[in-house]
Structure formats: C-alpha cells, structure tokens
DSSP file (Angstrom, degrees, kcal/mol; ACC not computed):
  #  RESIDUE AA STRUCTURE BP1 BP2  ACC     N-H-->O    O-->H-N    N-H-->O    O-->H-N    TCO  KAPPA ALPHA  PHI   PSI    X-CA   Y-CA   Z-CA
    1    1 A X              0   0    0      0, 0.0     2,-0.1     0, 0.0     0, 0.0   0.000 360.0 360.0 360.0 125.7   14.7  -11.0   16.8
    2    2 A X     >  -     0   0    0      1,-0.1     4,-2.0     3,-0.0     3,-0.0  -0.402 360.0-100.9 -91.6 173.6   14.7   -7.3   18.3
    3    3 A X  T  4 S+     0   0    0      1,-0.2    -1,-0.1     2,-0.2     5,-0.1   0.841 114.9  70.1 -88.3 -17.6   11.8   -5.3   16.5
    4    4 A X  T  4 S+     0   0    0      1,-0.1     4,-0.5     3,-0.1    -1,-0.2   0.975 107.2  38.5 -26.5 -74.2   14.0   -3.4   14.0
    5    5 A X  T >> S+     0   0    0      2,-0.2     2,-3.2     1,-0.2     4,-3.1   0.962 113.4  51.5 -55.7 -49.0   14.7   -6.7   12.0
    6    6 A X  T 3< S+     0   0    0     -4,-2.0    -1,-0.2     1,-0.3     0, 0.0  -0.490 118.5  44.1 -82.0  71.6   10.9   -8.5   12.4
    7    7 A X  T 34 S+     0   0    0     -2,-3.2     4,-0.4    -3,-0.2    -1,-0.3   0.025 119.6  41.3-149.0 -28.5    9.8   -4.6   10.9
    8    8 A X  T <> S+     0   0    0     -3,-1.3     4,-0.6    -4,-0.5    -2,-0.2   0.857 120.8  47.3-175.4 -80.4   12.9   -5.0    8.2
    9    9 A X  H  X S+     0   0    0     -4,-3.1     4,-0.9     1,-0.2    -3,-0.2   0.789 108.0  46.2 -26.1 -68.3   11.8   -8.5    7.8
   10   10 A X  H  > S+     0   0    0      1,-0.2     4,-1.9     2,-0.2     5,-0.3   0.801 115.0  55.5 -63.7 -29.4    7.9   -8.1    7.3
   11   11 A X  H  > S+     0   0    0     -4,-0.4     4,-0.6     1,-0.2    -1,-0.2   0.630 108.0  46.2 -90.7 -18.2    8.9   -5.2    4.6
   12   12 A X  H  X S+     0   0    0     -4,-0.6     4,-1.3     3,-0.1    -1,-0.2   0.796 113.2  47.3 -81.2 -24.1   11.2   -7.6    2.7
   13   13 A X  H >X S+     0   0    0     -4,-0.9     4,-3.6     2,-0.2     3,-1.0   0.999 116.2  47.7 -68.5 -74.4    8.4  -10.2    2.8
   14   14 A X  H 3X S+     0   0    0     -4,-1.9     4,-1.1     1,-0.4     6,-0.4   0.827 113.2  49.6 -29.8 -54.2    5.8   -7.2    1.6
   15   15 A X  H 3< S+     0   0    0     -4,-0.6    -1,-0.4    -5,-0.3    -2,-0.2   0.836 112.9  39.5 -82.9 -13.9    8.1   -6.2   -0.9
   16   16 A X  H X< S+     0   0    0     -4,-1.3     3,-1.5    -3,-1.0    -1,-0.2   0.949 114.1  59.7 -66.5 -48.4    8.9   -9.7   -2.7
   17   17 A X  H 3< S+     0   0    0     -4,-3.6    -2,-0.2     1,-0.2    -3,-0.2   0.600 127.1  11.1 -50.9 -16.7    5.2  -10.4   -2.2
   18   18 A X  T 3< S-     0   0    0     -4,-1.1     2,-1.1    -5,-0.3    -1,-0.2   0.095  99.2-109.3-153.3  42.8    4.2   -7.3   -4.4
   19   19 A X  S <  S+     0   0    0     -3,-1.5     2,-0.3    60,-0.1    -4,-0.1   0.404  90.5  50.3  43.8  -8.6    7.5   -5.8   -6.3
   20   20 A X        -     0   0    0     -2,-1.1     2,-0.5    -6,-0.4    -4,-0.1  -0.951  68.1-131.9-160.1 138.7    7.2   -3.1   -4.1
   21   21 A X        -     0   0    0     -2,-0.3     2,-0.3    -6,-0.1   -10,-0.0  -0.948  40.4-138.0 -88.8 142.0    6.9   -0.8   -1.0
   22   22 A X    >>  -     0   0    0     -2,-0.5     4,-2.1     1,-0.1     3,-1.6  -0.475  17.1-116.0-137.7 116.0    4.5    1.5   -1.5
   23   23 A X  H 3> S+     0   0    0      1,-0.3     4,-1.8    -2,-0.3     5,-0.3   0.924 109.9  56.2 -28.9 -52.1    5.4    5.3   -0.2
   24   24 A X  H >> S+     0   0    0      1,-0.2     4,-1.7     2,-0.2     3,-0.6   0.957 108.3  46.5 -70.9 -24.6    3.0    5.7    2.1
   25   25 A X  H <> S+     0   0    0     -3,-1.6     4,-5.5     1,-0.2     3,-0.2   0.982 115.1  50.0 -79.6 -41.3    4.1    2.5    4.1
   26   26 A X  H 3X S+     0   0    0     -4,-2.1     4,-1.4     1,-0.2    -1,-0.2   0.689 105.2  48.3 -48.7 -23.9    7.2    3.5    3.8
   27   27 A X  H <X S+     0   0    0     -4,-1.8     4,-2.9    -3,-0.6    -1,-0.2   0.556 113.1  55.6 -85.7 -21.1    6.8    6.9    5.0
   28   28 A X  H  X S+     0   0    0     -4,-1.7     4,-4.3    -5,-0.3     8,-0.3   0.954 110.6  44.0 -80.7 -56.6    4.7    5.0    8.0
   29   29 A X  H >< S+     0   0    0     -4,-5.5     3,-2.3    -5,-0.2     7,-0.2   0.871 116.7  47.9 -59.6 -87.6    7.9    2.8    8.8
   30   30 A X  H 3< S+     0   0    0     -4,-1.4    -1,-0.2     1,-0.2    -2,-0.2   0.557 123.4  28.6  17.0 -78.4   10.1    5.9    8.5
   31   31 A X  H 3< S+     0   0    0     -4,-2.9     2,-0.3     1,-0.2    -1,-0.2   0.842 140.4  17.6 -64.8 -30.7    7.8    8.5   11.0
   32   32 A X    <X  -     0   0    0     -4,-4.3     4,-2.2    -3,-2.3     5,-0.2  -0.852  57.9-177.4-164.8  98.1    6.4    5.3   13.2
   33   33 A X  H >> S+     0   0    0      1,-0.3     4,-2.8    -2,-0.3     3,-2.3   0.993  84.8  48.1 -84.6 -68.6    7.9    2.1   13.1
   34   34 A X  H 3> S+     0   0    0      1,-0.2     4,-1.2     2,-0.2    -1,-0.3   0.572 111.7  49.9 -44.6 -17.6    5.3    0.3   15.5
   35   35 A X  H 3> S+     0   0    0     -7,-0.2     4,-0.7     2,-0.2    -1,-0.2   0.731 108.9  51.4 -59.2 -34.9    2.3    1.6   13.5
   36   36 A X  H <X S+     0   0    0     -3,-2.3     4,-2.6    -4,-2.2     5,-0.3   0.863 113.5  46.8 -70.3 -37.0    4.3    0.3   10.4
   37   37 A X  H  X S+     0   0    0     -4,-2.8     4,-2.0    -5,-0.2    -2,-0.2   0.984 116.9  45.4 -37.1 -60.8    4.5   -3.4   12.8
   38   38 A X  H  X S+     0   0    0     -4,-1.2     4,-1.8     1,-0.2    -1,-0.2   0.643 112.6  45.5 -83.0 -20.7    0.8   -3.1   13.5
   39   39 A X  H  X S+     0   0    0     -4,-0.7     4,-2.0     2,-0.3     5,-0.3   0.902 117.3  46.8-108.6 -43.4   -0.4   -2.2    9.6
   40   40 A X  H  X S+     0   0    0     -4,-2.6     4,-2.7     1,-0.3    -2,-0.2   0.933 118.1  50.7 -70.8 -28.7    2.0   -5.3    8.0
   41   41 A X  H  X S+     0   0    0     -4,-2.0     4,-0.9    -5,-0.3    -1,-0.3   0.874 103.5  45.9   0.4 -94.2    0.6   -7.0   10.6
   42   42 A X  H  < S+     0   0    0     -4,-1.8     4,-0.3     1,-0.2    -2,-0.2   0.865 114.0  51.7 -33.2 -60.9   -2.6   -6.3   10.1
   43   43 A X  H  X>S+     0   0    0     -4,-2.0     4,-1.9     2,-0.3     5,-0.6   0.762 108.6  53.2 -61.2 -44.7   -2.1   -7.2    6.0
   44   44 A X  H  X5S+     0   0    0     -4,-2.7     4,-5.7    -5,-0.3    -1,-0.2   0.924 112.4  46.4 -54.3 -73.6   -0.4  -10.7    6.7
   45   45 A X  H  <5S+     0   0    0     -4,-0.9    -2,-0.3     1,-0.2    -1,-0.3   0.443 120.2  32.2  -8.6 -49.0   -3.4  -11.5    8.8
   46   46 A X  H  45S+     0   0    0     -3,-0.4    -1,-0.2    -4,-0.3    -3,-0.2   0.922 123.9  51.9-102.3 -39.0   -6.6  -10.3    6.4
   47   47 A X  H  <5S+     0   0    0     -4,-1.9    10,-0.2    10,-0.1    -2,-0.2   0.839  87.2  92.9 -83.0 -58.0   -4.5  -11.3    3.2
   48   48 A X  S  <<S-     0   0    0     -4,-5.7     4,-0.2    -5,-0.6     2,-0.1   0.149  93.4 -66.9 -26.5 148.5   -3.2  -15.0    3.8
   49   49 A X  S    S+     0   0    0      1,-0.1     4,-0.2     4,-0.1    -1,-0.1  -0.256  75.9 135.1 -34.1 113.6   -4.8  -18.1    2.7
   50   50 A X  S    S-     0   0    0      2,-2.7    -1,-0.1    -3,-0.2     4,-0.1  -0.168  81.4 -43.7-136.8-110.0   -8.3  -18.6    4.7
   51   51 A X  S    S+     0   0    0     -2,-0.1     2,-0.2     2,-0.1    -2,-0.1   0.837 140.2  55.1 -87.2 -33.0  -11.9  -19.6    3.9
   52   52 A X  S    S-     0   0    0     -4,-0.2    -2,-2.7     1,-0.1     2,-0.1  -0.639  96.9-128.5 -94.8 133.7  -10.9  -17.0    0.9
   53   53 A X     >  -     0   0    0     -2,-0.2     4,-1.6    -4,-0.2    -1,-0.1  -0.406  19.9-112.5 -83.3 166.3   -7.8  -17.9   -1.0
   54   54 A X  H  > S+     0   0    0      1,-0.2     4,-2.9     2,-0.1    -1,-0.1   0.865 112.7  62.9 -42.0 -43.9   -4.9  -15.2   -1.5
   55   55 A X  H  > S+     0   0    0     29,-0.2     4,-2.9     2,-0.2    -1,-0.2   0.894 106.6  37.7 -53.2 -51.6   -5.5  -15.0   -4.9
   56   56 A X  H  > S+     0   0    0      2,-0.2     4,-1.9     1,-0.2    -1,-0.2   0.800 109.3  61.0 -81.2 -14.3   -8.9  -13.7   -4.7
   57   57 A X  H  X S+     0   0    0     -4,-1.6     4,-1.2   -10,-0.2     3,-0.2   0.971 106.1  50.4 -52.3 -60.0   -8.2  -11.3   -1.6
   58   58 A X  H  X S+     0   0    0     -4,-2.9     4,-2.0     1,-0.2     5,-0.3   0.906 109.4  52.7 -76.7 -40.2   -5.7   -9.5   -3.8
   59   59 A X  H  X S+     0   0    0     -4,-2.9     4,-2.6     1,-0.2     5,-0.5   0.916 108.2  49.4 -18.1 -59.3   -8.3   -9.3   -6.6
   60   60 A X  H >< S+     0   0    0     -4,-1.9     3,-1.2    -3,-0.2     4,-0.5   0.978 111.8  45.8 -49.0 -55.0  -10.7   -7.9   -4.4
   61   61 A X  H 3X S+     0   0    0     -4,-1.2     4,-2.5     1,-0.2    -1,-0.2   0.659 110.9  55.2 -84.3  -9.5   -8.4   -5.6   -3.3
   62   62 A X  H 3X S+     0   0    0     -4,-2.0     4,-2.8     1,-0.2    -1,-0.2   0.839 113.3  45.0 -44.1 -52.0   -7.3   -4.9   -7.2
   63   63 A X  H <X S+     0   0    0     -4,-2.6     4,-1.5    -3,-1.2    -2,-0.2   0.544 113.0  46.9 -88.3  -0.6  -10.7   -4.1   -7.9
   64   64 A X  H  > S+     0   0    0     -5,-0.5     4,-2.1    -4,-0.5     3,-0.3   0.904 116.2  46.0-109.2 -44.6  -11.4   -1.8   -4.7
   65   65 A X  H  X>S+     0   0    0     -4,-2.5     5,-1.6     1,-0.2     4,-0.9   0.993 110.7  51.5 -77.8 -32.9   -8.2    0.2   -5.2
   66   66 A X  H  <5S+     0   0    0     -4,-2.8    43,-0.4     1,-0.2    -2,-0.2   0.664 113.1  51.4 -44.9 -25.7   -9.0    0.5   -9.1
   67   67 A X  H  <5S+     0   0    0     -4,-1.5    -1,-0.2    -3,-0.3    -2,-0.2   0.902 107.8  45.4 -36.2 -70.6  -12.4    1.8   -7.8
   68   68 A X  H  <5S-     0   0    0     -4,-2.1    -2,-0.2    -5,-0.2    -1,-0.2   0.313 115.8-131.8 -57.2 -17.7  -10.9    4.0   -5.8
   69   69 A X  T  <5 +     0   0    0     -4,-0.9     2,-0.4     1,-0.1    -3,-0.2   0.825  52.0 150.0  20.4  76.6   -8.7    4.7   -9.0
   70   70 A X    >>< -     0   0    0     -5,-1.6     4,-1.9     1,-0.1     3,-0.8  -0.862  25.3-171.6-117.6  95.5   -5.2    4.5   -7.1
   71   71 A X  H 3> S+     0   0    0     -2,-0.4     4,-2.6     1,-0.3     5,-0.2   0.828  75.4  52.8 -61.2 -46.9   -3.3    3.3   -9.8
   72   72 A X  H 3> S+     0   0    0      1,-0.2     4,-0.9     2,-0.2    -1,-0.3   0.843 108.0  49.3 -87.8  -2.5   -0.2    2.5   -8.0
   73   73 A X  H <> S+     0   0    0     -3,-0.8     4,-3.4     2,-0.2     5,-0.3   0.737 109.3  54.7 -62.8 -44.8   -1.9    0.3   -5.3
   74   74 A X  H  X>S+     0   0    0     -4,-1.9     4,-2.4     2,-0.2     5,-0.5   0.907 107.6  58.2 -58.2 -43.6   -3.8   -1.7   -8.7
   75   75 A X  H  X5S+     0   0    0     -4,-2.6     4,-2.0    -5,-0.2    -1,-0.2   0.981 112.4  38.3 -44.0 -66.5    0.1   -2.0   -9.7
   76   76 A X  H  X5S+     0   0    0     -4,-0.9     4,-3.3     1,-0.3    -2,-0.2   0.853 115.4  44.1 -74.6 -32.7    0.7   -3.7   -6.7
   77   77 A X  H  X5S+     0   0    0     -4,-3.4     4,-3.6     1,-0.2    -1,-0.3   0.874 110.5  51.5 -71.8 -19.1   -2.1   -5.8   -6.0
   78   78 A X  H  X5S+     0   0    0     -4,-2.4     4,-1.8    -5,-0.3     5,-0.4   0.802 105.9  59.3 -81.5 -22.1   -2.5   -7.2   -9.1
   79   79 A X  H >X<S+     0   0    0     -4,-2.0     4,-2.3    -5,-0.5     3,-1.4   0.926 115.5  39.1 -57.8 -70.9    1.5   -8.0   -8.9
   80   80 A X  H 3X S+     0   0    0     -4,-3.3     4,-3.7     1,-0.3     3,-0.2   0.830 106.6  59.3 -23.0 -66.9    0.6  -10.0   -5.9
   81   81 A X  H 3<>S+     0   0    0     -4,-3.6     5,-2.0     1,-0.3    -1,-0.3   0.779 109.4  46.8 -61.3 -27.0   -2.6  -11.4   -7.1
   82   82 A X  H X<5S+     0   0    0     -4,-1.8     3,-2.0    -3,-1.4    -1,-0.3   0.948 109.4  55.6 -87.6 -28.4   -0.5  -13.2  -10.1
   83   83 A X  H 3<5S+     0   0    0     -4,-2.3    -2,-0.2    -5,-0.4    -3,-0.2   0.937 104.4  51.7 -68.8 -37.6    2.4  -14.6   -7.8
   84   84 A X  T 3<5S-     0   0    0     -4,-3.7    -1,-0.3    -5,-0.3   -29,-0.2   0.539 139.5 -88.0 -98.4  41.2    0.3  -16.1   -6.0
   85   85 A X  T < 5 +     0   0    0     -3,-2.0     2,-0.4     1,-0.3    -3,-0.3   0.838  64.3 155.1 118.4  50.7   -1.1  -17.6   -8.9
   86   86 A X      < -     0   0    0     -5,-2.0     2,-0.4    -4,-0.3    -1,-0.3  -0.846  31.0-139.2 -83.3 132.2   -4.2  -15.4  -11.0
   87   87 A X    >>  -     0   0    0     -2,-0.4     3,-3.0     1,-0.1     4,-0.6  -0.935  23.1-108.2 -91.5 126.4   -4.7  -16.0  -14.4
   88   88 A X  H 3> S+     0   0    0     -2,-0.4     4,-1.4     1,-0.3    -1,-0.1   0.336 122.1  52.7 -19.3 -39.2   -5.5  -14.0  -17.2
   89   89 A X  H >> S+     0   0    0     -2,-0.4     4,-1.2     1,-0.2     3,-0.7   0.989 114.9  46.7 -49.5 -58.1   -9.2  -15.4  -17.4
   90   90 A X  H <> S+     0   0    0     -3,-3.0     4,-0.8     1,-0.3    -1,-0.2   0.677 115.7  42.3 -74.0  -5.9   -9.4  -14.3  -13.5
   91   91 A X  H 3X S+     0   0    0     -4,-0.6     4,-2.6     2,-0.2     5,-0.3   0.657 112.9  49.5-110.8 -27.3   -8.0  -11.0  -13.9
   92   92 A X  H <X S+     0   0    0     -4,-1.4     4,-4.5    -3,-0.7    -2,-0.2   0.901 111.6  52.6 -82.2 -14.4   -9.8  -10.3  -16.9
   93   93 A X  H  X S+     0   0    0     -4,-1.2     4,-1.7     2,-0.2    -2,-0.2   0.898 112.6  46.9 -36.1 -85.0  -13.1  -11.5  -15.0
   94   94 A X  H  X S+     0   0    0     -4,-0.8     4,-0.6    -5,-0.2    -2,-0.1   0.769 107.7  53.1 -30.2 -53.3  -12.1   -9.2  -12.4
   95   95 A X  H  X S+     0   0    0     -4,-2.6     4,-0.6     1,-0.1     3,-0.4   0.926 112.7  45.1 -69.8 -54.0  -11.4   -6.1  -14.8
   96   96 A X  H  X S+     0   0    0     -4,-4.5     4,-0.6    -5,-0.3    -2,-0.2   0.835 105.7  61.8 -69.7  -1.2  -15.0   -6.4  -16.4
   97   97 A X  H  X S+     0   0    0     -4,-1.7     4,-1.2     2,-0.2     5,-0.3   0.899  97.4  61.3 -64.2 -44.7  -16.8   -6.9  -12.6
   98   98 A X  H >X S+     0   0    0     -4,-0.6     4,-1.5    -3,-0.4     3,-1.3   0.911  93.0  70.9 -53.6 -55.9  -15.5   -3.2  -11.7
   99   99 A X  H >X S+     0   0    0     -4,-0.6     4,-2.0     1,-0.3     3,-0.5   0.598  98.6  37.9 -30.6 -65.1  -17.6   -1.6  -14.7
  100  100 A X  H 3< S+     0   0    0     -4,-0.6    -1,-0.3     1,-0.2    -2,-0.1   0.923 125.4  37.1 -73.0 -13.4  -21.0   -1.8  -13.7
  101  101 A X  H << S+     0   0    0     -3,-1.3    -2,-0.3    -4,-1.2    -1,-0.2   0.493 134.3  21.6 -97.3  -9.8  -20.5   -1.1  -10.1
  102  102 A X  H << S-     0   0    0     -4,-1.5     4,-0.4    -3,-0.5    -3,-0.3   0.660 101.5-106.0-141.8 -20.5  -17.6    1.5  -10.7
  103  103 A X     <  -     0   0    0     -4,-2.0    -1,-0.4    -5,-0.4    -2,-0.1  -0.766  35.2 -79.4 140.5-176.7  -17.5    3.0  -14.0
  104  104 A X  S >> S+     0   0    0     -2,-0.2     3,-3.7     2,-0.2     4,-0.7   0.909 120.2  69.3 -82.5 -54.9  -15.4    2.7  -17.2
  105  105 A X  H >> S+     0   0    0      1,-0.4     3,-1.9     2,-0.2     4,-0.5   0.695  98.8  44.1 -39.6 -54.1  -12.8    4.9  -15.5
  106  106 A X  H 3> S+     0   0    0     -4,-0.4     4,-0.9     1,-0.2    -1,-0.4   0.510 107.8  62.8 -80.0  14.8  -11.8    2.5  -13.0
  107  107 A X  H <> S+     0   0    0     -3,-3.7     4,-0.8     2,-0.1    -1,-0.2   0.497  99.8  49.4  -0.6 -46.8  -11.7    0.1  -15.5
  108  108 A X  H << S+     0   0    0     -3,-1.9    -2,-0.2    -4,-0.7    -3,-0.1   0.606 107.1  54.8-100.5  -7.4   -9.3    1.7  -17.2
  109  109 A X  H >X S+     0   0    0     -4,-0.5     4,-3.2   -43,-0.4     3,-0.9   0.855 108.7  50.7 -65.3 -51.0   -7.2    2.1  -14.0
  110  110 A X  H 3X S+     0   0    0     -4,-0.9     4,-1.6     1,-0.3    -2,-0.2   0.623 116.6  41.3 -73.3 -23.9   -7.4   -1.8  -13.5
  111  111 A X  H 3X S+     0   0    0     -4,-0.8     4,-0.6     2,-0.2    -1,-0.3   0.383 111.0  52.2 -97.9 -11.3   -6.2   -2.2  -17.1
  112  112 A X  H <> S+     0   0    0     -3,-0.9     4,-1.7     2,-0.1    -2,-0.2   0.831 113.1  56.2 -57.2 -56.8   -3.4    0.9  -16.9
  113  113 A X  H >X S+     0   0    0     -4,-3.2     4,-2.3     1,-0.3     3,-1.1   0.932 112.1  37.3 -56.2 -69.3   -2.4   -1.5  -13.7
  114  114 A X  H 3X S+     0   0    0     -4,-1.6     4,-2.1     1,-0.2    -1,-0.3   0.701 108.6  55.1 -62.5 -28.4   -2.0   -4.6  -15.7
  115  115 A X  H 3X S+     0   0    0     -4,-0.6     4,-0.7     2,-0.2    -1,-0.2   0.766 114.4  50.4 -43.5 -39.3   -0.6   -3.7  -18.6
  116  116 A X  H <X S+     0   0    0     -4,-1.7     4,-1.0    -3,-1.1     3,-0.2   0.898 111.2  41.9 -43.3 -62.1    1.9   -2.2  -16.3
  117  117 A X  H  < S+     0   0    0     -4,-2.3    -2,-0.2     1,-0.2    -3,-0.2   0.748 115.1  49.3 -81.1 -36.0    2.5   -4.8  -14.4
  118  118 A X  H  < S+     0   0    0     -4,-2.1    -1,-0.2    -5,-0.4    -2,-0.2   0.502 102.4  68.7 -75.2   2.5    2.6   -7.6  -17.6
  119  119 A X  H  <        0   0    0     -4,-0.7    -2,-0.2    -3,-0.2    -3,-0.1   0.938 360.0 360.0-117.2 -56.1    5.1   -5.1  -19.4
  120  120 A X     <        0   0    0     -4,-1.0    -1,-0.2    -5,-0.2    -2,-0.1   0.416 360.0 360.0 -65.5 360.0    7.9   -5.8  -16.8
C-alpha cells in the first residue's frame, strides 16, 4: 500500500470511528500529508484498547476538550466514546466530573456535545 491510500485509509477508519474528520486534521492531511500519517498515528496508538479501555480514553478526552470548551471536538469524542460502547450512566458520570474541576461552562459544552450527538 503506497502512502496516499494507508493516509486515505487511517482517515476513513478516523472518520467511521468518530462521524467525522475534523477541519483541522483535514487541513493537516491537505498542507502535510506525513504530519497528517504521524498525528493518526499517533491517535491509533494512545487511543486503542490498553491497561485503559477505549471507552474511557475517549471520555477523558470528552471531558478535556469540554474543558477546553471545544465543542466540535466534545461532538466527536463523545461519538466515539458511545460506539465503542459508553453508556448514558458513564457519560452522565463524566458530564458531572467536569464541574468541579472546570466550571459549569464546560459542562454545558459536554452537554451541547451530547445532545448533539444523541439528536442524530
């Protein structure tokens, strides 16, 4: 597989795995196709099943962009985090953790996100 397709490839993977590519990666594949290699890469690699399941990675990472209060990143991880299997308990669990440590406002990111994301 020449590295056009396994870059083609990992960004079809990405994008079943979360309903979407996300602009900036796209804009990454676009400018700088091997930085775009190295970053899905990267993502397979911290994200996969380890000592930490998938599920809870993309929580974390739910909660850290909702923090962060990047609403269309909360879209996507929490899409993730329910294919590979979260449940309402764990995601509502999730939403009330951000609050003391980040505010109501991301709160309300992480709860924009999922409404969002349950509405489709």
């Amino acid at each position: 597989m020449d590295k056009g397709e396994e870059i083609k490839k990992s960004l079809e993977s990405f994008k079943e795995e979360f309903g979407k590519v996300l602009d900036p990666v796209a804009f990454i594949e676009e400018k700088n196709s091997e930085l775009c290699k190295t970053f899905l890469k990267l993502h397979e690699m911290t994200v996969n099943d380890g000592k930490i399941s998938k599920k809870y990675k993309l929580l974390m990472h739910a909660a850290i962009t909702a923090a962060l209060h990047d609403l269309e990143a909360t879209v996507m991880h929490l899409t993730g985090a329910i294919r590979a299997g979260a449940t309402e308990g764990e995601l509502l669990e999730t939403a009330f953790t951000i609050i003391p440590v980040a505010g109501m406002p991301s709160f309300a990111v992480f709860l924009s996100a999922w409404k969002r994301v349950t509405r489709t």
